[in-house]
N, C-alpha and C positions, 0 to 999 in steps of 0.2 A: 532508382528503385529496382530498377532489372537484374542488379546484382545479388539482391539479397532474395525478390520476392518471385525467385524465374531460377528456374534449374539448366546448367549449361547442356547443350546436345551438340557442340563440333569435334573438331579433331582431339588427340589426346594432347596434344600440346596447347591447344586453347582451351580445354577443358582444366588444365593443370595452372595456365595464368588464370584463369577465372579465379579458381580455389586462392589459388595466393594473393590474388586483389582483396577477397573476401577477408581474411586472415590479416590483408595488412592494417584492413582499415576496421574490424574488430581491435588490431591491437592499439594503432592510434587515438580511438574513440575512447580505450579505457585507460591510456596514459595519462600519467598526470599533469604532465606538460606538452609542447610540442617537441618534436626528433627530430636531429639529424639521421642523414638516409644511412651510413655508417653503425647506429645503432640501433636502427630498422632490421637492417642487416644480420646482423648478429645476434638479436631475439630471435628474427624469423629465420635464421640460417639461409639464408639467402649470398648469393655473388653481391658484390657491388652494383658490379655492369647489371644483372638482372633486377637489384633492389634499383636502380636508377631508372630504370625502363617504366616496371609497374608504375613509381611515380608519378613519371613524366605523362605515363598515360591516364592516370587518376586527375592528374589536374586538367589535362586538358578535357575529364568528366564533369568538370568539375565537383569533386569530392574531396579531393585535398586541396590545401591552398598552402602557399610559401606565407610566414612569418618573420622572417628575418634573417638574425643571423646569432650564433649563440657563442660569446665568451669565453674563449680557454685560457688554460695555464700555458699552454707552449704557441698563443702569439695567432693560431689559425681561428678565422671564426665560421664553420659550417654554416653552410644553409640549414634554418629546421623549418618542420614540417608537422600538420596538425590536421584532420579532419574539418572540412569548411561548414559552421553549425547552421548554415541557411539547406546544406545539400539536402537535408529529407527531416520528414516532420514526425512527432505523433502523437495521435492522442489521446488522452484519457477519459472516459463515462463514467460517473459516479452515481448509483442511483441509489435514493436513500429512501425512507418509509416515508421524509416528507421534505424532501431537496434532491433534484438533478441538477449536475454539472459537464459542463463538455470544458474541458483545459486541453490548450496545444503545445506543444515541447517543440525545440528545438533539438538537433543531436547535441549539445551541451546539456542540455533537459534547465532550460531557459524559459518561461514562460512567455508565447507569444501573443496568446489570445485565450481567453476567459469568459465562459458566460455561464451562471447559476439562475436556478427558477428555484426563488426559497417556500412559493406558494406550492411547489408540488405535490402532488399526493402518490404515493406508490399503491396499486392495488391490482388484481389478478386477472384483469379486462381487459378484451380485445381495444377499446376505448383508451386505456391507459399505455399501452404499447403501440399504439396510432401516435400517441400525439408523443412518446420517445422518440420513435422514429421522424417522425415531421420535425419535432426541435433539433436532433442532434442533424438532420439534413440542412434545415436552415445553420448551423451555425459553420458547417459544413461551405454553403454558397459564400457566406457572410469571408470564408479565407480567401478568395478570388484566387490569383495565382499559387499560391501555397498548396491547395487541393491537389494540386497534380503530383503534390513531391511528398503527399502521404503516405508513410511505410506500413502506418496497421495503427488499427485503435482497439486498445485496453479498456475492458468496462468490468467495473466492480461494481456488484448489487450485494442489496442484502439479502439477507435467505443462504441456503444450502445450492452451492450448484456442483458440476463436476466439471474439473477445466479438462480432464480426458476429451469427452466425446463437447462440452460447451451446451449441458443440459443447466436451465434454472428449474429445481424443484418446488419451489415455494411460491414464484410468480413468474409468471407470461408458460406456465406450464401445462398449458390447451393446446398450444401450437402441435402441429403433426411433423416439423421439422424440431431443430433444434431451436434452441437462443441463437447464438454463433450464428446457425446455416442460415437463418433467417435474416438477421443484419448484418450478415456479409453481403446475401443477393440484392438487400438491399442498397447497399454501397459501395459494394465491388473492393472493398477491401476484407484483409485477413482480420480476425475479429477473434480477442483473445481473455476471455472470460474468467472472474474468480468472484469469489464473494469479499465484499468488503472490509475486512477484518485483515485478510490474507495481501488485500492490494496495499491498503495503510500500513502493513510489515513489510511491504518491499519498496516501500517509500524510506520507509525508516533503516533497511537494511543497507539501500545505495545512498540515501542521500543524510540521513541522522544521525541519531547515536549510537545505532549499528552496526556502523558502516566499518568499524574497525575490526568488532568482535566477531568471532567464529561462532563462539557458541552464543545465543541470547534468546528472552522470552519476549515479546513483543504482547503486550495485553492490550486490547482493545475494551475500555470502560466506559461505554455511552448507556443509551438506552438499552441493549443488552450486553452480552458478554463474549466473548473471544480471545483466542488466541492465534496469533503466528507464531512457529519453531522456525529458530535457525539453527542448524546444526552443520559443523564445520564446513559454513559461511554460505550453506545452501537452504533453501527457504523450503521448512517438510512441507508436504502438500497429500503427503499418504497416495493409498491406490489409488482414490476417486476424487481425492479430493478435500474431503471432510479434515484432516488434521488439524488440530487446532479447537474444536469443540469443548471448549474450558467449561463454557456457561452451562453446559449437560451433562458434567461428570457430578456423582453421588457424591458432594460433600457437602452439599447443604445440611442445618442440621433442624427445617420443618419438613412437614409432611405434605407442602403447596404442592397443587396441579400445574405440572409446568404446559405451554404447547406441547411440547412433544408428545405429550399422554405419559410421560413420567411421574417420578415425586421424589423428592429429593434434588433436583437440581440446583447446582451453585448460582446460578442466573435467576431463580427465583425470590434470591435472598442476597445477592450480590450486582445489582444493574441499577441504571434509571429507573428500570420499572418497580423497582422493589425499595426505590427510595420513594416512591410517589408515595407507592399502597402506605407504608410505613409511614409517612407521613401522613397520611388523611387519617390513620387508624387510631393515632396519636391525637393529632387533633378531634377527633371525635369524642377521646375522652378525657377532655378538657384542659390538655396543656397550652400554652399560648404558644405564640407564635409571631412572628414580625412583616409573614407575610398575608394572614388573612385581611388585613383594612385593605390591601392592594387589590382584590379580588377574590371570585365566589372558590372554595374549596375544589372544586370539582375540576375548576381550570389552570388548578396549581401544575405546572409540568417539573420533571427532575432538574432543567436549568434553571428555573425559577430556587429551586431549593438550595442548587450551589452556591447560586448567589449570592441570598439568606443568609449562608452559614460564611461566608466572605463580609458579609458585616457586622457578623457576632450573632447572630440569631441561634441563641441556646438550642431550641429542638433538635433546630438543622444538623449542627456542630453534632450532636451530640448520636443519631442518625447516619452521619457520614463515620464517624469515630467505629461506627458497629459494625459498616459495609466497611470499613478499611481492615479491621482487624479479622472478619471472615476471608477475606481478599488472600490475606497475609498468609492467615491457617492452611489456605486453599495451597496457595503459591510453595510457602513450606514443602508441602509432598510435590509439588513437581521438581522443586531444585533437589530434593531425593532422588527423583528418576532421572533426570537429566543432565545433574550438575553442570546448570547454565552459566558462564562469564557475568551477565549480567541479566537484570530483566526491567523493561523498560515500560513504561505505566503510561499509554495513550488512551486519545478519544475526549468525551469531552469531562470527564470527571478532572484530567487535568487541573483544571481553571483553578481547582480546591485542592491542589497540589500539600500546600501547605500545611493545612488542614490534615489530610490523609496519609503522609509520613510518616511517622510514628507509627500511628494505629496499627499500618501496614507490616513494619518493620517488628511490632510487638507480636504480630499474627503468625508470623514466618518464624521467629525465635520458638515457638508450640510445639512447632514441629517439623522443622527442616533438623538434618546434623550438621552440628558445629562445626566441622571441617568445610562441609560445602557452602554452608550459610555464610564463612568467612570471607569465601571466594569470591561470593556473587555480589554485586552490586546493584540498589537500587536505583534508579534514573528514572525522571520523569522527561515525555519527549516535549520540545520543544518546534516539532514540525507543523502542528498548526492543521486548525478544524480542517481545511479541506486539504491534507495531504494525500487522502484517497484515489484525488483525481492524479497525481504526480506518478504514484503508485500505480496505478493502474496503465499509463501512458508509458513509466517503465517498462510494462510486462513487453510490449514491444520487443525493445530492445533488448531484454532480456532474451526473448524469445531465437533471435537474430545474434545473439554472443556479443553483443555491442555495449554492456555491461559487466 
């Protein structure tokens, strides 16, 4: 851990192999295979003799480990060489309106360890940030030796926060410190803050259908709205933080009070939550439905609707078809301003993938140009409800150049 998370203070020659231990095993980490020390060598412009030294001192940190030996055309088989994925951990927080998760990565970003509380409830109380901190501590004990080789935990919440200073606006924003400064002291580790929209885009950027593209939209469609920008192959995050605020730009086209104290908002008219309302408003006056005998109106939730509209339930269908082709009109004007590679449709609308293609793709014809609209690609992601927590355990590494 000392290497990354400790600033060197000796002579300038052990301060200069610090830097290149650093470097080498950045570059290891994000290779796609393991290396011989020869082209170690000559990525990092390095001697032999000194690319062999670092090594040799790495392993016996154990943070590299020998692999084998790699097959040539001229008869020789080098030793290669790989970053060892037990040497440091990290982990992700995901905290949601109504599920926390703690997920531990390996430096391969391997899953080691998992725990979700689906009864959670998110809310703005010193009560409700007692008991984050108690679970993520317990599951914390629960790693036994692991704990010590912790590099830093990634927490993505919902809400506005600013991963600058590691403020949450929306919740645990009582506190006289920060978010961060506060579950650092309490864990003694570096603690790396974003809101949840932003952490599921750098899941999706390192480990999805991202990972290729330079440019891409990353939309997050659950219960509200968002977006992640990547732009050449870096994840915007703007001054404070905020980039990404899809579900609050003026393209709605009612006049709803959003949160914000807005009107017009896209997330008003484009979310789970605007599939509910839309749903209950419809059934009020007197369309049918396939899922009222299942339960009272009131406790319909937007997964419940997906689902519906996955077994043919007309409303549903018909509902999702509307939020797909606002979606669509929406998305149109961004591939104008950004002309994205691709843009990718997460969260949990997903599910209704099928369903919502088209619609999407008839919404974006409205009014994207034909030139760019040609370019860009729709993809729906296939990374899966809690990529957040992946995401988030990335930020880490990210953080560190280990990505």
């Amino acid at each position: 851990m000392e290497l990354f998370r400790t600033q060197h203070n000796g002579t300038d020659m052990e301060s200069k192999q610090f830097v290149q231990k650093r470097k080498m095993v950045a570059f290891l980490n994000k290779s796609e295979g393991p290396l011989a020390i020869p082209a170690i060598c000559r990525r990092l412009r390095l001697s032999v003799p000194t690319g062999t030294k670092l090594v040799n001192e790495l392993i016996a940190d154990g943070i590299v480990v020998e692999v084998g030996k790699m097959e040539t055309d001229n008869g020789r088989r080098p030793v290669v060489y790989k970053i060892n994925p037990e040497y440091a951990y990290t982990i992700g927080v995901e905290i949601l309106l109504k599920r926390i998760s703690v997920s531990v990565f390996n430096m391969e970003m391997v899953e080691v360890f998992q725990k979700k509380d689906n009864e959670f409830v998110l809310e703005n109380t010193p009560e409700c940030l007692s008991f984050v901190v108690g679970y993520i501590g317990q599951c914390l004990d629960e790693l036994n030796e692991k704990k010590d080789r912790v590099l830093g935990m990634g927490l993505g919440i919902t809400g506005r926060v600013n991963f600058k200073t590691g403020e949450s606006y929306n919740y645990f924003n009582f506190l006289e410190e920060t978010l961060t400064e506060h579950l650092s002291s309490k864990f003694e580790l570096p603690i790396f803050l974003d809101n949840d929209t932003h952490v599921m885009g750098m899941a999706e950027r390192f480990f999805g259908k991202a990972r290729k593209e330079k440019n891409a939209l990353i939309v997050n469609l659950s219960r509200g709205l968002g977006m992640t920008v990547i732009s050449n192959g870096k994840v915007v995050l703007g001054n404070q933080g905020f980039a990404g605020e899809f579900g609050h730009m003026q393209f709605g086209e009612s006049s709803k009070l959003c949160i914000c104290g807005k009107r017009g908002c896209l997330g008003m008219e484009v979310s789970g939550y605007a599939l509910e309302e839309n749903f209950k408003e419809y059934v009020k006056n007197g369309e049918k439905t396939l899922l009222l005998p299942e339960g009272e109106l009131r406790k319909v939730r937007y997964d419940n609707i997906l689902q519906a509209a996955k077994k043919g339930d007309a409303l549903s269908i018909a509902l999702l078809h509307d939020i797909g082709f606002k979606l669509g009109k929406a998305l149109g004007n961004v591939i104008n301003l950004l002309n994205p590679g691709s843009i990718i449709l997460g969260g949990k609308f997903v599910v209704a993938s099928d369903i919502l293609a088209d619609s999407v793709k008839s919404g974006m014809t409205h009014t994207a140009l034909s030139q760019p609209l040609r370019a860009c690609d729709l993809l729906f992601s296939e990374a899966g409800d809690e990529s957040g927590g992946k995401g988030a355990a990335a930020q880490v590494l990210y953080h560190y150049d280990l990505i």
